[in-house]
N, C-alpha and C positions, 0 to 999 in steps of 0.2 A: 504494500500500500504506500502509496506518497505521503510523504513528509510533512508537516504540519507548517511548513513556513512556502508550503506549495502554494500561488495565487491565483485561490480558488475562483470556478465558475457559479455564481449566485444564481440561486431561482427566486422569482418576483412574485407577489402576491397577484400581479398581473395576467402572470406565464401561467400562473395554476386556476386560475379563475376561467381560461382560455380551455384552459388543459382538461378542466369538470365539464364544461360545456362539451367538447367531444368528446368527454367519457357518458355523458347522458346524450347524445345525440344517438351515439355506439349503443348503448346497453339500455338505455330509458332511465325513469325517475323522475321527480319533479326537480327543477332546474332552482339556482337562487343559492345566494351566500344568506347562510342564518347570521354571520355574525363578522364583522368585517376585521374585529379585535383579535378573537381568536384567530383567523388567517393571518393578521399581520401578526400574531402572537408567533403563532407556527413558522411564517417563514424567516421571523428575526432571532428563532433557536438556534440554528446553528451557526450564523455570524457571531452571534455572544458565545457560543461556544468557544469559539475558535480567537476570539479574542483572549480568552483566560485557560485556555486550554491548549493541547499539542494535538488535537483530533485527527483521526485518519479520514481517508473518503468512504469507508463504510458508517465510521462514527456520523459522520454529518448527514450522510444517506435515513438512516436509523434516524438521528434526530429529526429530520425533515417527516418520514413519515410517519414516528412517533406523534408528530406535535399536531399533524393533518389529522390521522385516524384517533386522538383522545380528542384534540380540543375541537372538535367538529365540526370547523366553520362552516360547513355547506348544508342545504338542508337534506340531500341525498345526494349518496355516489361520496363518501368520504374514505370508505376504504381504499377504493379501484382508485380516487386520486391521490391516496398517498404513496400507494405502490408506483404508480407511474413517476410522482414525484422522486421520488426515491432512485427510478429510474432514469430519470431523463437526468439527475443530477450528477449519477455515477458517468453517463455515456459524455453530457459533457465537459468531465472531468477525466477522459482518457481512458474510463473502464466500461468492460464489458460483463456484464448480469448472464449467471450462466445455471440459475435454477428452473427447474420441470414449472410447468404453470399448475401443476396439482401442489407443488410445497409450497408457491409463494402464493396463492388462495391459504392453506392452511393456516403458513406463518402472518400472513396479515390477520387476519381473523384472529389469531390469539392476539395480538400484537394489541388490535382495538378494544376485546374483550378484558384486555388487563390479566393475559394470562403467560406473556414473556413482558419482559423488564429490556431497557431501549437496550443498556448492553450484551444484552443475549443477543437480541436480535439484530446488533450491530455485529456481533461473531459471526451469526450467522451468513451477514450479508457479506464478510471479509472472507468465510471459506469459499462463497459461492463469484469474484471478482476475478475478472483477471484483466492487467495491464494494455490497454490497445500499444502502449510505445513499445512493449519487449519484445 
């Protein structure tokens, strides 16, 4: 995993507001942010992280869609947009997400359930990584 003083690529309250909307265009649900605080909550978790911390790109992955799938800013679709978050943060940060779509259903669902903890599921997402630069 890269280094913590890597100049990371940020995901925007914007990009994931975008990113729900074709996740419910794709899958259905009613559409709409419940809550625009909890969103900005979510996506300014891992810049604070990473401000007082040496975080990896699975830890910031993990934080991002920790912070989507608890603090639920949307009114539907906040799992499917944390995983994407999670994803689209790792691919534009150099990595490539290389779990079965049966584990990462599972792991997110516990993830939202409050039945993994962010750094498990930040393990998890660092076995499952590999570098596009190597």
């Amino acid at each position: 995993m890269t280094a913590a003083n890597q100049p990371w690529m940020w995901l925007s309250a914007k990009l994931m507001a975008l990113v729900h909307e074709e996740q419910l265009a794709e899958h259905g649900g009613p559409a709409g942010i419940r809550d625009e605080g909890m969103l900005a909550s979510a996506m300014g978790r891992p810049q604070h992280r990473a401000l007082y911390e040496s975080p990896d790109a699975a830890a910031l992955a993990a934080c991002y869609a920790f912070g989507i799938a608890r603090n639920h800013p949307f009114v539907d679709g906040n799992k499917r947009t944390a995983f994407v978050a999670m994803e689209v943060f790792l691919d534009l940060n150099g990595f490539e997400f290389t779990a079965s779509d049966e584990e990462c259903v599972l792991q997110v669902l516990a993830l939202a359930a409050g039945e993994v903890e962010e750094e498990t599921f930040a393990q998890w997402i660092r076995d499952r990584v590999v570098s596009q630069h190597a």
